[in-house]
N, C-alpha and C positions, 0 to 999 in steps of 0.2 A: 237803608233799604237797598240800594245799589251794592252795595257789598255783601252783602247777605246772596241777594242774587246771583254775584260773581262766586262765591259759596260755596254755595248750591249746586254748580254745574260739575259733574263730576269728571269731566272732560277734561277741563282747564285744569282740576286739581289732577288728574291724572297725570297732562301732563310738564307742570308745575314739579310734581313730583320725580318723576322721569329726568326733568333737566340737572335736579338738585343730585339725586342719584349719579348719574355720567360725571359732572362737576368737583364732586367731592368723594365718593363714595367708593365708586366703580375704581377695580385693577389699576384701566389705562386710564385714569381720571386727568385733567387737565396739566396738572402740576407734576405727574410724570411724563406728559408727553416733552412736556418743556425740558424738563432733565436730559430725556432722553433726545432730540433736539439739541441741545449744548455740546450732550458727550458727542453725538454723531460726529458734529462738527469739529470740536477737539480733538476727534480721533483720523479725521479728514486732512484736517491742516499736519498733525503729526506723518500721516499716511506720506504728504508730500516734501517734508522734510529728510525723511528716510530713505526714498527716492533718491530724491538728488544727491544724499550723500552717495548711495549705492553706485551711480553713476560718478561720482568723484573718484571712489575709491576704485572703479572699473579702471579709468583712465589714469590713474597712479599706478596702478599694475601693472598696466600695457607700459609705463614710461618706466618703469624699473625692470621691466623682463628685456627693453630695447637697449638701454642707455646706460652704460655701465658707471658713468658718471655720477649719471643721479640714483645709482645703489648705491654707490660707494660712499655720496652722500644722504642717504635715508639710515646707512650704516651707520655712518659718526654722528648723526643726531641724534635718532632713537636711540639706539643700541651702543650709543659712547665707545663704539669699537675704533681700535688704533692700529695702525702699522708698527712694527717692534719695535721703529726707531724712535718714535715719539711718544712723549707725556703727554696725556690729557689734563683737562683743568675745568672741571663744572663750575660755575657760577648758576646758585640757584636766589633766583627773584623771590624776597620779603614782602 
């Protein structure tokens, strides 16, 4: 008898309906905000990794435009570049 009553109101079924709609149904429904929530964050944490590289590489720039040293050596690392009078000899790690 109580449930029938509860029923009956078309109120509650209104909005019963309504919440079930938003929940599962709708665009922005629950389970995409979550997604989208994750990626934001994902994309957030990436955002500050990129950063600080950026600023690494600022400051590697500035040290290789000053210090002829450390071209000379970003030369023979990267770029396996030699002076005439010398052999080079890679060792590459297995």
């Amino acid at each position: 008898m109580v449930i029938l009553k509860i029923l009956k109101n078309k109120y509650l079924l209104v909005v019963i309906g309504l919440i079930v709609w938003l929940l599962y149904f709708d665009k922005n429904d629950v389970f995409t905000q979550f997604e989208l929530i994750t990626k934001c964050n994902k994309l957030n944490t990436e955002k500050e990794y990129y950063i600080s590289e950026i600023e690494k590489n600022k400051k590697e720039i500035v040290e290789l435009q000053n210090n002829k040293k450390s071209l000379e050596t970003f030369a023979r690392e990267k770029y396996h570049m030699k002076k005439d009078n010398e052999d080079i000899f890679v060792f590459v790690q297995k």
